[in-house]
N, C-alpha and C positions, 0 to 999 in steps of 0.2 A: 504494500500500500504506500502511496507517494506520500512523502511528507507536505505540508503546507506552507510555500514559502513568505515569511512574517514581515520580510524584511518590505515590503510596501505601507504597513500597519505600523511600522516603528517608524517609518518617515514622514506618516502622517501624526503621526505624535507632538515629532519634532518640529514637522512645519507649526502644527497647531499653536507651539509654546513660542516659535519663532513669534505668528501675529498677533497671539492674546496675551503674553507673557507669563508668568509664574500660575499654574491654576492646581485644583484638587482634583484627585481621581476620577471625582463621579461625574464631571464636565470632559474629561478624556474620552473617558467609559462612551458619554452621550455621542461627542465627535465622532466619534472611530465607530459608533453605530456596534458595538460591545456589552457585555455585562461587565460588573466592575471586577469579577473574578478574575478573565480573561484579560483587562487593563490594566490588573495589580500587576500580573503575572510579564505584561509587555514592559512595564515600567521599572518591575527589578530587576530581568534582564538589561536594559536600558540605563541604569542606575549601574549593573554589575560590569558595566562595560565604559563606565565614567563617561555614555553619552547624557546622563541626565545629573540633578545632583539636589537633594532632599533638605528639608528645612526640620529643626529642633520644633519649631512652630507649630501649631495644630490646629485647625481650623474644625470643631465639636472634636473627630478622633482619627481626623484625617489629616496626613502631613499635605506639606506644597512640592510638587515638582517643578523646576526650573531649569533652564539653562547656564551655563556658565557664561558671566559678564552680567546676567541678568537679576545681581543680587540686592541693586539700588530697587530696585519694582517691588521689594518685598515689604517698602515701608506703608503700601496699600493695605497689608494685611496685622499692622499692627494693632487695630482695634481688636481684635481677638485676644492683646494680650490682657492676661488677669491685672488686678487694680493696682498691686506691688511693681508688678514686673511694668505695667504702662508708666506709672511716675518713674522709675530708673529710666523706662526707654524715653521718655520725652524730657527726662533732665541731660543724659548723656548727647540726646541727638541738637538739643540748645548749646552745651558746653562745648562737643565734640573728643574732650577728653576729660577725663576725671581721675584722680587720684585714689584710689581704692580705701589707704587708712584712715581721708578724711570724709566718706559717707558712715551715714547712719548704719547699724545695723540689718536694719531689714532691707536696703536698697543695695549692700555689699553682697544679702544673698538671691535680692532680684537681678543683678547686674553677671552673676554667675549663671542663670537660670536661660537670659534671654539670649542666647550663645548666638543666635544668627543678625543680631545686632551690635554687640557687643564682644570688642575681640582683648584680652590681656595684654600688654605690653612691659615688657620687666625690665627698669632699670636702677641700678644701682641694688638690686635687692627687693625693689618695690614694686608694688603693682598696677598700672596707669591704664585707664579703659579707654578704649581707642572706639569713635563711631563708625558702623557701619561704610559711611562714605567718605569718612575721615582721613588724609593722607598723615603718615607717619611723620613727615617732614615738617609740619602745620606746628610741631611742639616746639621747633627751633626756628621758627620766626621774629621773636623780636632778636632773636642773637644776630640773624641775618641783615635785620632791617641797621640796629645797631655798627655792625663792622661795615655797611655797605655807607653809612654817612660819613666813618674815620676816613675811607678808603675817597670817599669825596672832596674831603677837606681838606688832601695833599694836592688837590688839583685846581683850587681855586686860588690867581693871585696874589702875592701878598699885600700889593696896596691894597684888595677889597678886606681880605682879612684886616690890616692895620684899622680901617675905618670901622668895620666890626668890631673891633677889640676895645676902640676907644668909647662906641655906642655901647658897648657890653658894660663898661666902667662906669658909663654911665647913669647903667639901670641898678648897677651896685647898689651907687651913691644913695638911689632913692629907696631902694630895699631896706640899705642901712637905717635913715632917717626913718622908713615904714619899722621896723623893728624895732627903734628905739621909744616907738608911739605903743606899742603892740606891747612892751613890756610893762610901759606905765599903766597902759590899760589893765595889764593883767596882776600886776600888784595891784589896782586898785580892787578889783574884783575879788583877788583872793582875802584881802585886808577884810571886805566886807561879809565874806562865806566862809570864815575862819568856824563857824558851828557845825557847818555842813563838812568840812575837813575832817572835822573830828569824827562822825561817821562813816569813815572811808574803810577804817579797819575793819569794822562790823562788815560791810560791804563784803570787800575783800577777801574775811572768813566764807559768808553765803558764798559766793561765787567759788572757792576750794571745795566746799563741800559739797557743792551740785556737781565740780569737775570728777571729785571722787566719787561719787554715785552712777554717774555716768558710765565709769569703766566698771566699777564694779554691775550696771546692768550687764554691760557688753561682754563682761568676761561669764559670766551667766547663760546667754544668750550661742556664745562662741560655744561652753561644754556642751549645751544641746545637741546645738549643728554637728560637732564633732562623734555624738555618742549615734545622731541618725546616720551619720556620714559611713561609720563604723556597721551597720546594720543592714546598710545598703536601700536605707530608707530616703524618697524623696521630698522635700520641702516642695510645697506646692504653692504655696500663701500664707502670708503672715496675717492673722488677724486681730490680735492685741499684742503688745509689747509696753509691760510696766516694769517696774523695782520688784514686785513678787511675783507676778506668773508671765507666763507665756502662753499665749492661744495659737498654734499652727493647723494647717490644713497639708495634709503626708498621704505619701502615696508609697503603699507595702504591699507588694505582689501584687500589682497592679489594683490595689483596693485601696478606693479615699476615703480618709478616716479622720478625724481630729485629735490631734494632740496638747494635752493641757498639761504644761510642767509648773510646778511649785517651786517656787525660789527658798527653799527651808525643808527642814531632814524630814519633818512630821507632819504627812497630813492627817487633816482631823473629818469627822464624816460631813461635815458641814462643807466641807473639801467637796470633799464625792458628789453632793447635793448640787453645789453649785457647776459643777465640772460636766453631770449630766443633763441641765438646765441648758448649758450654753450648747451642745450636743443635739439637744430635741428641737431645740430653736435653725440647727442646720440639715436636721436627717438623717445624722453621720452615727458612726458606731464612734468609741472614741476612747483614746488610752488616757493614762494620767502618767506623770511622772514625777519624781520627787528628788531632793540631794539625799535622801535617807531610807532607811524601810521603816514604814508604817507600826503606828500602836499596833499592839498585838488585839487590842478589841477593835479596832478598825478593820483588821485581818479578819476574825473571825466573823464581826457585819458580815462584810463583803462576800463571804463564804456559806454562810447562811442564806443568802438572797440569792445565789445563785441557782439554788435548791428549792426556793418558793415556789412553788404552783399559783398562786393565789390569796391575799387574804380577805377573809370572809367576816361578815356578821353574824351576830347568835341575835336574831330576832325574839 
């Protein structure tokens, strides 16, 4: 029996992505006049053969197929992305580059998440998020713009430079005299706010103790990520992020769940209560975790209700 030869179906693929650019299976599937089994099946060959090339992305539970060169087109499909990961994507695609140590917690693990937007750059040790359509070279622009003025100003006359130097001396002068105004002004001001001076150390303290809290969330935050990371569990969405808990959305053998960690060794069942409250209000099954293991009577709760059938009234 003769084979069937494909290769006219895999070039109408290709043309298709050539005029519509980056699309989902089930609009392939419809082109090519297919079911979507027979289109997965053209497009992993296609894929396996690095004529085609797949996105992190997921449009419900379907990836995007695209061509190569054609990765700018895929900022159409950002609206898909979850609420975490769209603030990283639309603060990294404004900045163009970000600095990894100095984002928040939750947008250091959405900026990890949105891989087809977001590429890592390592220097010096550190981690620099590069956009999408970002060039590498865009980080060393003012060093460029800077040597290309030195490189200028060997090439301009020097009678225009002298007349510049003396105009420069100029605007000294009046800076000086502006600074000698700016200082009287600001004795006088301080002279006056000499009360408010005095609570500066108070200040000072608040603003150390909120810095210290901060890492102390984040270092909180970090053993989580670390103990999912170990697990092989995926962070999906961050839904609260305080000083004692953490509310994630995870994904464990392909199953969404919620995760609710306690910032402290001991939860208490008023724990449990709240931890399945926030859970019914998503649909979700949902873990709990702690820095500690549990009361032994919160163990044995827990273990008792597992066993419930029911409870009843005696009418």
């Amino acid at each position: 029996m003769a084979t069937q030869d494909t290769t006219p179906i895999k070039e109408k693929i290709i043309s298709f992505l050539e005029t519509n650019g980056p699309n989902i299976p089930v609009h392939i599937a419809k082109h090519i006049n297919t079911n979507m089994i027979f289109a997965s099946a053209f497009l992993s060959e296609l894929l396996s053969n690095k004529k085609l090339k797949i996105t992190h992305l997921r449009v419900g539970s379907s990836p995007i197929y695209y061509l190569q060169g054609q990765e700018p087109q895929l900022e159409k499909f950002s609206q898909h992305l979850k609420s975490k990961e769209r603030e990283a994507y639309e603060l990294l695609k404004e900045k163009r580059f970000l600095k990894d140590e100095e984002q928040e917690p939750a947008i250091r693990v959405a900026l990890r998440t949105i891989k087809d937007f977001a590429f890592p750059i390592e220097e010096e040790g550190k981690i620099i998020w590069k956009y999408l359509t970002a060039k590498k070279e865009e980080t060393s622009k003012k060093e460029i713009k800077k040597e290309s003025i030195q490189e200028l100003s060997t090439q301009i006359p020097n009678s225009i430079l002298q007349d510049t130097k003396i105009e420069l001396e100029k605007i000294e002068i009046k800076k000086e005299d502006s600074k000698r105004d700016s200082i009287k002004k600001n004795f006088k001001e301080e002279k006056e706010t000499k009360e408010e001076d005095d609570e500066k150390p108070k200040k000072k303290k608040k603003a150390t103790q909120k810095k210290a809290s901060q890492k102390k969330n984040e270092k909180f935050f970090n053993t989580i990520k670390e103990y999912l990371t170990n697990k092989n569990i995926q962070i999906e969405d961050i839904e609260t992020f305080s000083k004692d808990n953490l509310i994630l959305k995870i994904n464990e053998n392909n199953q969404e769940k919620l995760l609710i960690a306690y910032n402290k060794k001991r939860i208490t069942e008023e724990d449990i209560i709240k931890a399945n409250r926030k859970a019914s209000e998503t649909n979700l099954k949902y873990d709990i975790l702690s820095l500690g293991e549990p009361a032994k009577k919160t163990l044995n709760l827990v273990e008792a209700i597992k066993n419930l059938s029911e409870l009843k009234r005696l009418e």
